[in-house]
N, C-alpha and C positions, 0 to 999 in steps of 0.2 A: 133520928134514924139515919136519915145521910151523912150527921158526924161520924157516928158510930159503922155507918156502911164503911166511909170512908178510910176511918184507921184500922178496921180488919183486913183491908184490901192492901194497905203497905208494905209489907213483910215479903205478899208477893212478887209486887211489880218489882221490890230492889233484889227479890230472890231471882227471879227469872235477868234481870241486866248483869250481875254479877255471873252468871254462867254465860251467858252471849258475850260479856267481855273475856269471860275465862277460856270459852272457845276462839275466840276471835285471836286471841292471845298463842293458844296453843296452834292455831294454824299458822300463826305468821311466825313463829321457832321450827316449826317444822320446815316452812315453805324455807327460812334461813338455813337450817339446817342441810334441806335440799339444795339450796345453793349454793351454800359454804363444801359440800362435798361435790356437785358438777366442776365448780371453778378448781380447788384442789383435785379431783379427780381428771380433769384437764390440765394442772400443771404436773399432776406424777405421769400422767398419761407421753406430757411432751417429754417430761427430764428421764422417764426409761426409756423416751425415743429415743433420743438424742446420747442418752449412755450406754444405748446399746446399737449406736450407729456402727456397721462394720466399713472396712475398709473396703474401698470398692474392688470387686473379684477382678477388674479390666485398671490397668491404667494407659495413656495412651495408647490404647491398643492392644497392650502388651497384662498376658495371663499374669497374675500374680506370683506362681510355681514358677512361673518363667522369668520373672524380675529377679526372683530370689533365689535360684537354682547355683546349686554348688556346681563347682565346675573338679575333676580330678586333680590329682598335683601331677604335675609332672617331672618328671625324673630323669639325669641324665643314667647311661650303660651303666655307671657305677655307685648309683643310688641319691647321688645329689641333686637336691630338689632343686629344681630350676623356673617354677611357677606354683604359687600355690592359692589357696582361699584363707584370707582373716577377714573377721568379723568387725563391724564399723558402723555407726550409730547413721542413721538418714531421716531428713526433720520433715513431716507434712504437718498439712491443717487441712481441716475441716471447715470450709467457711462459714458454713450453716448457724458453728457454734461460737463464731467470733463473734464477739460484743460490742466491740468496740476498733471499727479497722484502722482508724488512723492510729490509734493509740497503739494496736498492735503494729503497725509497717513503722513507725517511730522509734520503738523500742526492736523489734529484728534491726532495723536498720542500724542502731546502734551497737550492734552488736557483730553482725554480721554485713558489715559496710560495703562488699563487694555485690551486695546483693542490689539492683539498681529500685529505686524507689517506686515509679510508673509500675515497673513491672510485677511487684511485690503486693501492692495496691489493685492490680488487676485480678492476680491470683487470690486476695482474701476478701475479696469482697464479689462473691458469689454466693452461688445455691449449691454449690457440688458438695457432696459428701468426704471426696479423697482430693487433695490436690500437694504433689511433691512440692517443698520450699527449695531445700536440699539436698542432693543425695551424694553420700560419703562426706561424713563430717568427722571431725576430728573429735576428739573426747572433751576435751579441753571447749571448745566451742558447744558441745550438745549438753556439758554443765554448764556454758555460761545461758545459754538459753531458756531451760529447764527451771532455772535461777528467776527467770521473769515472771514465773507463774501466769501466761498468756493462755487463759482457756481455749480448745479447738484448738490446741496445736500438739503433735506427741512423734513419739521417734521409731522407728524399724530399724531390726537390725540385721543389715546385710550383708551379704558376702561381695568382696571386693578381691580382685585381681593382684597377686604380689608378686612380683618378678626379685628375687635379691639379687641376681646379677646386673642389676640394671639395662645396660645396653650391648652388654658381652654378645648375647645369642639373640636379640631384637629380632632378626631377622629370618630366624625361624621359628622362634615361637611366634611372634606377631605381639596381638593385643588384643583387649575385649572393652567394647564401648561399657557406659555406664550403670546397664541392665546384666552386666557380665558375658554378655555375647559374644563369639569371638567373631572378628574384623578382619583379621589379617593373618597369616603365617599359621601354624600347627592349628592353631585355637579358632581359628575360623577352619579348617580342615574337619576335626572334630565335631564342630555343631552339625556340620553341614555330611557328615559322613554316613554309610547307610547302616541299618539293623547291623546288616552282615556281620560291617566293618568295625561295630563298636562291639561287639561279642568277641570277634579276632582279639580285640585291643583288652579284654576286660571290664566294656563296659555296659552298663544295662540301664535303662530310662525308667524312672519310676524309683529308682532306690541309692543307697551308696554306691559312688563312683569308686573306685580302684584307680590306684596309682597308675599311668603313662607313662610305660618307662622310652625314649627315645635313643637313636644310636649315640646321637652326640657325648664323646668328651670331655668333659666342663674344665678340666687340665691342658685339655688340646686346644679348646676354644679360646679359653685367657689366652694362654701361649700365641695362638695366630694374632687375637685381636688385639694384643700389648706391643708385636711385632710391626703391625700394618699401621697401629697408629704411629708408632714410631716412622717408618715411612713413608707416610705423608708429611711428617714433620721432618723429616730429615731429606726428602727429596720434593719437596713441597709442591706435593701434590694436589689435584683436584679429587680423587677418588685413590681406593686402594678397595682391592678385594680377594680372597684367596677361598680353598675347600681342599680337604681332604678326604678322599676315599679309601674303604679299604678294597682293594682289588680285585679280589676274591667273593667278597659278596656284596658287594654296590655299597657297604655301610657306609654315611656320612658322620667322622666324625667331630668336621669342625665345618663349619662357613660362618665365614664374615664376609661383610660390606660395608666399605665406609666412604660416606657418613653413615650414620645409623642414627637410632632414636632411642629413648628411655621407655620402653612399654607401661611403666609407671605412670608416664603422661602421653595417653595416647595420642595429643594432639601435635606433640614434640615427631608424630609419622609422617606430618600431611607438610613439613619444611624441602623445602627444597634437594632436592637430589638425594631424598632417603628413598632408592632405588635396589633392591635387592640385582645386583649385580650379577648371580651368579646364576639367578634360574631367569630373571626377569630383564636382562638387559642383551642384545645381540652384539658383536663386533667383530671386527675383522682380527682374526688372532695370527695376523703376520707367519713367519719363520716356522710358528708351533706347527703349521700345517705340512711342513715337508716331513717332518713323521707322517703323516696320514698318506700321504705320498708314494714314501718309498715304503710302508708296509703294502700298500695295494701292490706297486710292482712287483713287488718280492715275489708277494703270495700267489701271483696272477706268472709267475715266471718269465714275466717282460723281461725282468731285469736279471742279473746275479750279483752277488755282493761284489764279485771279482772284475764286474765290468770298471772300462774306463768310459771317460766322459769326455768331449772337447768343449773347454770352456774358457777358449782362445780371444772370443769377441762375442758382444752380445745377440742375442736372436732381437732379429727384425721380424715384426709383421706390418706390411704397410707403410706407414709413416712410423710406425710406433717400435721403438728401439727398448729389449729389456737385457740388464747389466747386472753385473755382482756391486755389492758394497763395497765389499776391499775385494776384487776380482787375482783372484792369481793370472790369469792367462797364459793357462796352460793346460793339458789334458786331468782329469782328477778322476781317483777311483770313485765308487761311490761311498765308501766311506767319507774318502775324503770331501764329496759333496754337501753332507751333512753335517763336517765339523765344522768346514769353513764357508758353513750355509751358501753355496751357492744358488743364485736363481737361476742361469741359464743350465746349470747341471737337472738341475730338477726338472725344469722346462723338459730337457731331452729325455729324463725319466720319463714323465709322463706323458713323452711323446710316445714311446714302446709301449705304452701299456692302451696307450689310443684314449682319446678324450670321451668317448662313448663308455667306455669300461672302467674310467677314472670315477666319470659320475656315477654310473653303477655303484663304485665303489661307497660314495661317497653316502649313498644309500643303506649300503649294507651294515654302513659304522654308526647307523641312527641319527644320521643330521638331519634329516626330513622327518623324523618321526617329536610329532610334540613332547617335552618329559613328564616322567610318570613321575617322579618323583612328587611325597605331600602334601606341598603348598599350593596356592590358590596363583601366587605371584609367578607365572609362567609365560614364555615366548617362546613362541617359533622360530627356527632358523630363515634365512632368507638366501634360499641360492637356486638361480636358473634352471629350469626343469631339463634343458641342455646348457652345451657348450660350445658357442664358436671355438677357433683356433684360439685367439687370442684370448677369451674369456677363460678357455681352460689354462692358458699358460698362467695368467695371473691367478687361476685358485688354488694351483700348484703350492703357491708359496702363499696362500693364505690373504688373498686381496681379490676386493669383486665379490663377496661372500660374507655372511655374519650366521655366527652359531652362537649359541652362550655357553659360556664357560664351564656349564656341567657337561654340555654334551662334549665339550674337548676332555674333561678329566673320565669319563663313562667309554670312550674311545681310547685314553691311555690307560687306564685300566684292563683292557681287553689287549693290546698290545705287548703287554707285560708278562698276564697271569696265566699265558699257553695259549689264546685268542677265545676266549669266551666274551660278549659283548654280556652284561650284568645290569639292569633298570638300578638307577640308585635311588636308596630310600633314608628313611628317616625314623625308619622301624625296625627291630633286630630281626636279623634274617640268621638262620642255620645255610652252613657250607650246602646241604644237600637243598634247600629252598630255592639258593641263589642259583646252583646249579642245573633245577629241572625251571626257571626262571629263565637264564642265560641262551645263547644260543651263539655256535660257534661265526666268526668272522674273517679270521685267517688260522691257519695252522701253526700248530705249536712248533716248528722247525721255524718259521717266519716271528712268531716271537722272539727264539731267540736271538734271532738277527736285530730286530729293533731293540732289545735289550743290551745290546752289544753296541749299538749306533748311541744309544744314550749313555752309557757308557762314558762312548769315546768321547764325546764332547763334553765330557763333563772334565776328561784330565788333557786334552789338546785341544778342544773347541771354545765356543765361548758359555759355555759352563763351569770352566775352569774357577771365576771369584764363587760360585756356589761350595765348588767341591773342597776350595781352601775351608769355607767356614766349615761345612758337613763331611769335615774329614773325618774317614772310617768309617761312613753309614753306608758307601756302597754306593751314592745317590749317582744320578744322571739324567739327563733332559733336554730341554730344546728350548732355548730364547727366539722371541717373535717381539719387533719393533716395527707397528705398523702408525705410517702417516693415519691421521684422522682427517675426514671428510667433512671440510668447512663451507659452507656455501654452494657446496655440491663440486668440491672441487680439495683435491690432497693438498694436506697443510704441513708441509716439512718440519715446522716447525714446533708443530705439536703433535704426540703419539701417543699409542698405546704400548707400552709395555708388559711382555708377557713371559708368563717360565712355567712349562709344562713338563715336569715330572717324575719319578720314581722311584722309589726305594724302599730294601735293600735289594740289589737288582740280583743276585745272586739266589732271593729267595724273595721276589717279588709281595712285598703285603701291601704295603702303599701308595697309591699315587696323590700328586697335587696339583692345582693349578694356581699361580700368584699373579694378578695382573694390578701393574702401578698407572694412574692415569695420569697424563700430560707431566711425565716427573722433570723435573732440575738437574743440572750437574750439583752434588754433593758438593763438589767444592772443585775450583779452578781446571785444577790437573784431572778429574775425573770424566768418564766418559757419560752420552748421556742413552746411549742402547741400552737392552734391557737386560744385558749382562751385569750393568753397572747399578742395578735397579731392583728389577723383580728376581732376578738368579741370586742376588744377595741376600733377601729377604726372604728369599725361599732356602738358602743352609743357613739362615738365622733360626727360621723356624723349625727343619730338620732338626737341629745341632740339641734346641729347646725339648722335643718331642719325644723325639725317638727315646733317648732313655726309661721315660712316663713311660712309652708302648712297647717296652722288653726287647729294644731291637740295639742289642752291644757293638758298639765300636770292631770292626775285623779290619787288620793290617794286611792280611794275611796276602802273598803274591801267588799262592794256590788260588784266593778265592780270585783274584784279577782277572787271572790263567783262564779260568772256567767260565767266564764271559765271552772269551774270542772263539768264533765259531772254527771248525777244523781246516775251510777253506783260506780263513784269513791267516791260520799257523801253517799248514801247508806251502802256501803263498811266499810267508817269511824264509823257511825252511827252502823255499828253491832257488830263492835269491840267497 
């Protein structure tokens, strides 16, 4: 019986183990299974993190839209681009998804060796999601990189700043750091400008930008800027700088300043003496001021063109003794005051017109008022809210006082064009713009008296090396040779020279201003006033221009005629 019990009972016991191992079995494939899919479903979980990590919407601070933002091109008056946007590869990484950092800062380093090692090594070995390696890389570099196959690392591509004139107009365009912002000149004007003003200009935030078209020249600007370097090279200068207005409606259509920089490198801005001269630097503009002078007498009837002058010895005040350069010593009309620049003439101009009224004047011609003009790079004048005697006599003739060089060409421009004082700009203005803009400053009969004073000194004064080179253009002006102030004290031996302006005086369009810094005699026999100087480089530049701007050569001794007021043909006629 209990054989027999026993081998009926077998079949079961190995029936019932073969199913607890076959369970036993099928739990632990599934429990594998279950885990073969957590671990994989963990690692697609991390590798669709990580492949769909975006770039982060901030980087130092700065919006993404905003790193990347096209900037308009800019255009000179006559459609030539003078700044625009090309596109250019920029390297980041992702640390997160570096593998391997030294192996990666090893091979960048090799490749791109400027990049400093420490520093490289800091940047890839973190947690950040976004972090720049490079930005504006060359093509040629962002294949040799690309070429490494370094995971977490990939390229943007951005807009970058191109200037093709290099350093011609530096100085009003400016430059944009390496977010494309602009920094300096027109393009920090632009970022920085309101709704209003970007809807005037054609432009609108949120979409395609529209071309900037600006007044500048890009004909007239070469022209100035090939001229002035040459002048510093040839009168070996420490600066050189010039501008040209149109008379009529404040248009700018050339400034330079030199030194300058390559907007291309905007670091080549922060070297020494890249100082925009013409809005941004003040100085004493000498001789140029006895225009400013005898137009306030004129107009104020102190004076008449007919008067004489006694400029026999110099005016004393005080201890303090002031004298002519080459003094005739003798009485001199006023004409003749302002060919053969006298100081003590002028002294006694502005004594009739009284130093209370002078300043007034000097008010009325915008030297107190900051410039409007578009740029960031701006200075105020500096001149006593009054005038001693002796302070007025010295701002007579341009000493004791500093303006900047726009406000003296923004003052010969209103001298010239009938006496409308005009804000100069950087934008095209319509004749009727500039007009309900302008506001009168002396009268158009006193215009043409100083039209006539410029004139003169341009064919008997010391204007005369200007008028040889810009024979026929009509030109005329006023040279100003001022001592510079060394140690708080006049340095004879070093100045500034100056040459203020205009032409064709017959039909006023243009004015300019040329100032040479601390220049050289050219050569032994030559003189070192700024007749010999900036009056030169200024019918250099005439001589260059005027053709570009449709303004023809006249010989003509009608148009000469038509210059000399009726008092000074009368005059002749009685004698």
């Amino acid at each position: 019986m209990s054989l027999a019990t026993t081998h009926s009972q077998a079949p079961i016991a190995l029936e019932g183990g073969r199913k607890t191992r076959k369970n036993l079995t099928q739990t632990r494939i599934r429990l594998a299974i279950v885990g073969l899919v957590l671990v994989f479903g963990v690692i697609g979980a991390r590798l669709v993190q990580l492949g769909g990590i975006r770039e982060s919407e901030a980087t130092s601070g700065r919006a993404r839209d905003v790193i990347t933002a096209s900037r308009p091109p800019l255009l000179d008056r006559n459609g030539r681009e003078l700044a625009m946007d090309i596109q250019v590869p920029s390297l980041f990484a992702s640390p997160r998804q570096i593998i391997d950092v030294d192996e990666a800062v090893e091979k960048l380093h090799g490749v791109l060796p400027e990049l400093d090692v420490n520093w490289l090594r800091d940047k890839l070995d973190g947690d950040e999601g976004f972090v720049w390696i490079k930005r504006e890389m060359s093509q040629a570099d962002r294949d040799k990189v690309f070429n490494l196959g370094i995971p977490g690392l990939g390229f943007r591509t951005e807009s970058r700043r191109y200037y093709p004139g290099g350093n011609t107009a530096s100085h009003v365009l400016g430059t944009v750091n390496v977010d494309n912002q602009g920094i300096s000149g027109i393009e920090k004007y632009l970022d920085g400008a309101e709704v209003k003003v970007l809807q005037e200009l054609g432009l609108a935030r949120g979409r395609a930008l529209e071309p900037v078209t600006l007044t500048l020249d890009l004909r007239v600007q070469n022209a100035m800027h090939a001229e002035l370097v040459d002048a510093m090279e040839r009168y070996q200068a420490i600066a050189a700088a010039g501008v040209l207005l149109n008379a009529r409606t404040g248009e700018i259509l050339g400034l330079v300043s030199l030194p300058d920089f390559d907007p291309n490198v905007p670091a080549s801005a922060l070297q020494e003496g890249r100082l925009n001269r013409i809005t941004a630097g003040t100085f004493e503009l000498g001789s140029t001021f006895k225009t400013v002078t005898l137009a306030g007498a004129l107009d104020a009837g102190a004076v008449r063109l007919t008067d004489q002058f006694d400029a026999t010895k110099p005016i004393r005040f005080g201890r303090f003794s002031i004298g002519d350069f080459h003094g005739k010593r003798r009485m001199l009309s006023l004409p003749e005051v302002y060919k053969f620049s006298s100081n003590i003439g002028t002294i006694k101009i502005m004594q009739a017109l009284g130093k209370d009224r002078f300043r007034e004047f000097l008010n009325r011609v915008g030297f107190d008022d900051p410039l409007t003009v578009e740029l960031p790079e701006t200075k105020r004048s500096s001149i006593a809210p009054t005038f001693s005697d002796v302070a007025a006599a010295t701002a007579a003739f341009g000493h004791g006082l500093t303006i900047t060089p726009l406000h003296m060409a923004a003052a010969m421009a209103a001298f010239v064009n009938g006496g409308t004082l005009v804000p100069p700009t950087l934008f095209p203005r319509t004749m009727g713009e500039a007009m309900a803009l302008g506001r009168r400053i002396i009268s158009p009969r006193t215009s043409e008296y100083v039209r006539y004073l410029m004139r003169l000194n341009a064919l008997e004064g010391s204007g005369r090396r200007m008028n040889a080179i810009a024979d026929g253009y009509l030109a005329g002006g006023k040279t100003g040779t001022a001592d510079k102030v060394v140690d708080g004290r006049y340095d004879s031996t070093r100045n500034l020279a100056v040459f203020a302006s205009g032409f064709p005086l017959t039909d006023p369009q243009y004015v300019m201003v040329v100032l040479v810094d601390e220049p050289k005699r050219e050569t032994p026999q030559s003189g070192r006033t700024a007749a010999w100087n900036a009056g030169e480089v200024t019918g250099r530049i005439i001589h260059r221009i005027a053709p570009l701007l449709g303004v023809m050569p006249d010989f003509s001794e009608s148009s000469e005629l038509s210059l000399v007021p009726s008092e000074i043909r009368n005059s002749r006629d009685g004698n």
